[in-house]
Every structure is written in C-alpha cells, then in structure tokens.
C-alpha positions as CSV (number, residue, x, y, z in Angstrom):
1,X,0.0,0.0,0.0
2,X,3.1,2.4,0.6
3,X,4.5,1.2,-2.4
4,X,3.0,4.3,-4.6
5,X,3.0,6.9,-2.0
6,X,7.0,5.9,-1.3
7,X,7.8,6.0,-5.4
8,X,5.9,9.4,-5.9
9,X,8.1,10.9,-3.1
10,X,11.4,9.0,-4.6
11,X,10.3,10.8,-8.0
12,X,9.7,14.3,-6.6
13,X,13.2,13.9,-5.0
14,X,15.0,13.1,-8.3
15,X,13.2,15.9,-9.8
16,X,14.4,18.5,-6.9
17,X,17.9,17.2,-8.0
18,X,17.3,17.0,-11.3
19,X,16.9,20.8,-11.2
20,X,19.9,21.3,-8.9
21,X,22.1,19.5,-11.7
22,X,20.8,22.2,-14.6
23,X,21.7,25.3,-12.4
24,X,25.0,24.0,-11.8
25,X,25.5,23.2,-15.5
26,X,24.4,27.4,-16.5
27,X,28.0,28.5,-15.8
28,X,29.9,25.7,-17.3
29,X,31.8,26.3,-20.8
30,X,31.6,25.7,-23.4
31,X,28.5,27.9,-24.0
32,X,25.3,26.3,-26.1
33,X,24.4,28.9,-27.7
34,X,23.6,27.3,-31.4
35,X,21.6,24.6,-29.6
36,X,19.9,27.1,-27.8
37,X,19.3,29.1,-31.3
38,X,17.8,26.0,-32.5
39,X,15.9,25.3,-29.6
40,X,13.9,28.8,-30.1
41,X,13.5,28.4,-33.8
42,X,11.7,24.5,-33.2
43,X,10.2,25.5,-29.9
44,X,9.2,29.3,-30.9
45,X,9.0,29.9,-34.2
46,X,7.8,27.0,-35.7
47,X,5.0,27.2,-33.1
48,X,3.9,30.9,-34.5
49,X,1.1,29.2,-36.5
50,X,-0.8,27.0,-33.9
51,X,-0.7,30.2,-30.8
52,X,-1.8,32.7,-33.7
53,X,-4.5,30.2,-34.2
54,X,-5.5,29.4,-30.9
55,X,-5.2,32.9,-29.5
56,X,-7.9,34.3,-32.1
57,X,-9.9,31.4,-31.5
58,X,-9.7,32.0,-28.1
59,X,-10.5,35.5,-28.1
60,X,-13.3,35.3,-31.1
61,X,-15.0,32.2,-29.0
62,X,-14.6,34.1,-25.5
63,X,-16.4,37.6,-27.0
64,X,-18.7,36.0,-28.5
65,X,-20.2,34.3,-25.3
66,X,-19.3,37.2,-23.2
67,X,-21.2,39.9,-25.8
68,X,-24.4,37.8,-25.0
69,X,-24.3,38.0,-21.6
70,X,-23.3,41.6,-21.9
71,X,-26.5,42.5,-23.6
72,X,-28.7,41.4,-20.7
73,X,-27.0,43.9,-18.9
74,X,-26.7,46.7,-21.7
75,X,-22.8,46.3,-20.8
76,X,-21.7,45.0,-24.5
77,X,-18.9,48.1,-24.4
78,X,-16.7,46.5,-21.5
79,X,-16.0,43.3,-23.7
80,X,-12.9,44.2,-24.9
81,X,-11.5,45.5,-21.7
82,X,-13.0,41.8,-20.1
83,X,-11.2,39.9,-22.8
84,X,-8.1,42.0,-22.7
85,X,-7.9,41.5,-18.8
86,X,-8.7,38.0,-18.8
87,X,-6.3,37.4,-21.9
88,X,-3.5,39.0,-20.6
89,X,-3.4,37.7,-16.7
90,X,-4.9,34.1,-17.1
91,X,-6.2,32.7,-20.9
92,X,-2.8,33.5,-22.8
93,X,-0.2,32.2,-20.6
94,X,-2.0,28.8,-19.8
95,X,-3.6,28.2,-23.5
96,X,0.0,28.9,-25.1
97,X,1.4,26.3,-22.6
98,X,-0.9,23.5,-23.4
99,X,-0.7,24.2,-26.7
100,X,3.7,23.9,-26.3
101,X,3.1,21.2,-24.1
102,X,1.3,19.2,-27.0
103,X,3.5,20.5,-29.6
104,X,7.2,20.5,-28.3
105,X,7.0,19.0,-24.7
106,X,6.0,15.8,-26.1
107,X,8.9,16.0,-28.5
108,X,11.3,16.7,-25.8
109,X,10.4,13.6,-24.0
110,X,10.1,11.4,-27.0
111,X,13.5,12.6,-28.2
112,X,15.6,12.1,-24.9
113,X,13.7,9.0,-24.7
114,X,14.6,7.5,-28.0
115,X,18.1,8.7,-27.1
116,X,18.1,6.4,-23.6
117,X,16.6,3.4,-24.7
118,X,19.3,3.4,-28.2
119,X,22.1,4.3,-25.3
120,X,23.1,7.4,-27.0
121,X,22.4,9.0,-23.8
122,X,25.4,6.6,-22.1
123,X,27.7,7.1,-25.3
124,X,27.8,11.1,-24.4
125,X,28.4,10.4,-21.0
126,X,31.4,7.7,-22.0
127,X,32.2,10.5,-23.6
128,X,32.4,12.7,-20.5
129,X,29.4,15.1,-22.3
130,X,27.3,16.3,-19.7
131,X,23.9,15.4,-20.9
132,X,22.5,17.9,-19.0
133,X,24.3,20.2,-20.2
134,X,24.2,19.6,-23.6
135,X,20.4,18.4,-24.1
136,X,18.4,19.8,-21.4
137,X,19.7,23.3,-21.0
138,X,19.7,24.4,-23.9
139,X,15.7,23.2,-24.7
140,X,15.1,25.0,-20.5
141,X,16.6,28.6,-22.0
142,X,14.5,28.4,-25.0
143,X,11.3,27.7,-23.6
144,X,11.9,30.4,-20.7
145,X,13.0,33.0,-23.3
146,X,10.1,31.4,-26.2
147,X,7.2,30.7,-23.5
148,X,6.5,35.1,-22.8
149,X,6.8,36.0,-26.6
150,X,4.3,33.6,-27.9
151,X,2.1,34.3,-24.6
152,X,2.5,37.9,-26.1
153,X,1.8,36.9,-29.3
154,X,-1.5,35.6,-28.3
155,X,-2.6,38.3,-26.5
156,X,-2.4,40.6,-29.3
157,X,-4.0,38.2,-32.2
158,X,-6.7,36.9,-28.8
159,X,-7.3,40.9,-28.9
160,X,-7.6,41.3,-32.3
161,X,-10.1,38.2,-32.8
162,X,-12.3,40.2,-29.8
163,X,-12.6,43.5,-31.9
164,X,-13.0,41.7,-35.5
165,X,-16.5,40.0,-33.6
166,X,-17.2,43.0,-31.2
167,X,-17.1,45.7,-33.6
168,X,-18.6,44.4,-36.9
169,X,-20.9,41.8,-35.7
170,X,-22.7,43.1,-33.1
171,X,-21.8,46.8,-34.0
172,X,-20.2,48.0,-30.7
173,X,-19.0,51.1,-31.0
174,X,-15.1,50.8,-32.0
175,X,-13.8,54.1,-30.3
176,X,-15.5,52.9,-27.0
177,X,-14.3,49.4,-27.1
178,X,-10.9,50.7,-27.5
179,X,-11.1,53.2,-24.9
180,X,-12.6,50.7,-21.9
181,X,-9.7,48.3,-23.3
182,X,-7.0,50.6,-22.7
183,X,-8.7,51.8,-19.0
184,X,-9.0,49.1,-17.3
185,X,-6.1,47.0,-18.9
186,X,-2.7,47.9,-16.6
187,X,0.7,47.2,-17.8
188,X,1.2,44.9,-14.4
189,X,-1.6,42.9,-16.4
190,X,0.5,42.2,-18.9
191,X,3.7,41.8,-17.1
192,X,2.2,39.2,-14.3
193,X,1.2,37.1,-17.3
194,X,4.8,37.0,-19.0
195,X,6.0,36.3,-15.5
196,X,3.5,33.1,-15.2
197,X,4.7,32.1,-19.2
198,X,8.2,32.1,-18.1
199,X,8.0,30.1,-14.8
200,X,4.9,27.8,-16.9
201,X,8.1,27.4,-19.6
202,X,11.1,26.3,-17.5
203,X,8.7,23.9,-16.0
204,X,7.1,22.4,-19.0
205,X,10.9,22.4,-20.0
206,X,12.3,20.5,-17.1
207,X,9.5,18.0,-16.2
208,X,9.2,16.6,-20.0
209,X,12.8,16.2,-19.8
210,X,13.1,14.5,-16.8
211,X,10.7,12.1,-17.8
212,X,12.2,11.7,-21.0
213,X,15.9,10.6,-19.4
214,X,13.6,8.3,-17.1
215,X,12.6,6.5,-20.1
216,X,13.1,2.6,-19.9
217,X,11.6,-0.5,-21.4
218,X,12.5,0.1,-25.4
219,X,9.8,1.3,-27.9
220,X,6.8,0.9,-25.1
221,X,9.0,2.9,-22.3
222,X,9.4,5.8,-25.0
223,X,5.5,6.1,-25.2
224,X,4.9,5.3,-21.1
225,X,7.4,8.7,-21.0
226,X,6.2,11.2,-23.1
227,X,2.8,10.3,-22.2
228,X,3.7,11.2,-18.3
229,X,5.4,13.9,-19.6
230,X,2.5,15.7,-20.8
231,X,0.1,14.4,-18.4
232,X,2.2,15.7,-15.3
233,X,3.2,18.7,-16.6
234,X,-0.2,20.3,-17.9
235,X,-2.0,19.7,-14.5
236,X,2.0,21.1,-12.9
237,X,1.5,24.3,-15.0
238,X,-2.6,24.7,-14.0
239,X,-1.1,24.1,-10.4
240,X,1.3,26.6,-10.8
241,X,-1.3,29.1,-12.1
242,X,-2.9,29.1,-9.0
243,X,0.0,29.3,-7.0
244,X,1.0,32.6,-9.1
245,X,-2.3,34.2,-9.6
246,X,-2.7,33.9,-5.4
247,X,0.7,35.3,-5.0
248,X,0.2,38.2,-7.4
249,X,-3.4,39.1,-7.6
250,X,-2.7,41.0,-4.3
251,X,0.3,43.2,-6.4
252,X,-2.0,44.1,-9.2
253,X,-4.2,45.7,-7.0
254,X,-1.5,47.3,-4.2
C-alpha cells in the first residue's frame, strides 16, 4: 500500500535534484548557444502558426459568449476591456502552454527517450558530455525565453479576434471598445502574465525532460514517458497558475 506513495516521493526527489544539476550546469563552458538558437526556432518559431490560431480562437469564442451575456446587462462596451484583462493575466499564458506542451514538450520527452533506450544518452556520458548540459539546457533557456513572446503573441491576435467579432458583428462602438480596453487593462496585467509564461516554460521544459531521461523499457517505455510527460506537466502548469495568480493578484491591486 506504501509502495505508490514511497515511489511518488522518490520521484519528486530526483526531480528537486534533477533541477539542482541544470543550475550547476548554466556557468559551465563551453556555452550552447547554437543549440539554444535552435531550440527557439523548433520551440518558438515553428510554433507561431498553432498560438496565432488558438489565440484568435480563443478571443473570437470568449467575445462571442461574453457579448451575449453583456446584452442582458446593456454592458456589451466593457467586452474588450474583459477579454483583454482576462487574456492577458490568465487565458494567454495557460492556453499557449498546453498548446507547447502538446506540440514540443511531447517532443522533448520522445527525443531524450529515443536517445536512452538506443544508449546514445550513455555514449555522451562515456564521452564525459554532460547530458545535462548539452540536451536539457539548452531546450530549458529556450522555452523560458520562447514561452513570454508567444504568450505575447496571443494576447495581441486573442485581442484582435475580440474586436474583428465586437465591432462588426454586433456593431459596438469601435472608439468605446478601444477606450474601456485601454482603462481598465494595466501594464502589471501584462507583465504578471509573462512572469506566469516564463515560470509555466522552465517547467514544461524541465519535467518533459526529466521524464524523457527516465525512459526505460525500449519502444513501449518511450510512449509510457512522453505520455507522463505531458500528463504531469499540464496539470503542474494549472497548479502553478494558482499558485501565481494567489501570490500576485494582491500586487495588481497594491
């Protein structure tokens, strides 16, 4: 019966010093910086497409259910200033992570994974390579530096998708829309959310690796591993956002 209990602690543990060994390794030489440039093109800009997508859809999808509840209310004007807000501090950050998490966190863990189970993981370290090093932090920097621009990225096209439905479709004035937008939506607003898309990064980062080098059991072990990997670390980054949004909702309002 303490058999899971026991093993979750032993994995948390490993984790803990899992993330101890990749803040040793910043300092060390030489420096990776054209894995880490390829780390940003795979895990940023190829990923332009799907957050430009899913930002608009999320801030088309969100106006349009918020616009008729508005009406009731005779409060249609405040939408954009609603979906800006709500955008900027909660939807962007956490959609843009799921959305990394399916597209390149999997791919982390299925490539270190491949690379355990062929032993190309134990032929850099006969090589005295530190994996770590040379694998992991690189793909941690680019998703910590990657995870706030996108998150950007879809607050602007989310904001856009809100005043191409506001405006035309249900013919709320434009100059008003703007103006309760820009009121009520605070720089801090923005800046809490980059702050959540960073920390939401280095995690996604550092838990779909670790599982990834944890892979065992050949073809089957590579699947068992990114599937944790993906599974743990979207319900670690909705954990996380309630962890932030407690600690700086306070701040916004100070």
């Amino acid at each position: 019966m303490l058999r899971s209990p026991v093993k979750s602690l032993d994995t948390f543990g490993r984790y803990f010093v899992f993330l101890g060994e990749i803040l040793r390794s910043i300092p060390k030489k030489p420096s990776r910086l054209q894995q880490c440039l390829m780390e940003i093109e795979n895990i940023g800009v190829n990923s332009v497409p799907i957050i430009f997508l899913s930002g608009a859809a999320i801030g088309m999808i969100f106006t349009l259910q918020l616009v008729t509840f508005l009406q009731m209310f005779s409060a249609e004007i405040a939408v954009g200033a609603v979906v800006a807000v709500t955008m900027a501090r909660e939807l962007a950050p956490v959609i843009t992570t799921l959305m990394l998490i399916a597209k390149n966190g999997s791919a982390m863990a299925a490539e270190l994974g491949t690379m355990k189970v062929t032993e190309q993981i134990d032929a850099l370290e006969s090589m005295s390579v530190s994996v770590v090093h040379y694998l992991v932090l690189p793909k941690v920097a680019a998703s910590v530096f990657v995870f706030p621009v996108l998150t950007l990225l879809a607050n602007l096209v989310g904001t856009i998708g809100s005043y191409v439905i506001a405006v035309p479709l249900f013919n709320i004035d434009s100059a008003g829309y703007l103006d309760y937008m820009f009121e009520f939506l605070f720089p801090q607003d923005i800046i809490f959310g980059l702050i959540k898309a960073a920390v939401m990064g280095f995690m996604t980062a550092t838990i779909c690796c670790f599982n990834g080098l944890r892979t065992v059991q050949g073809a089957k072990g590579v699947g068992d591993s990114t599937t944790r990997a993906v599974v743990v670390s979207s319900v670690s980054i909705l954990v996380a956002d309630y962890v932030l949004t407690t600690l700086m909702l306070p701040l916004i309002y100070a």
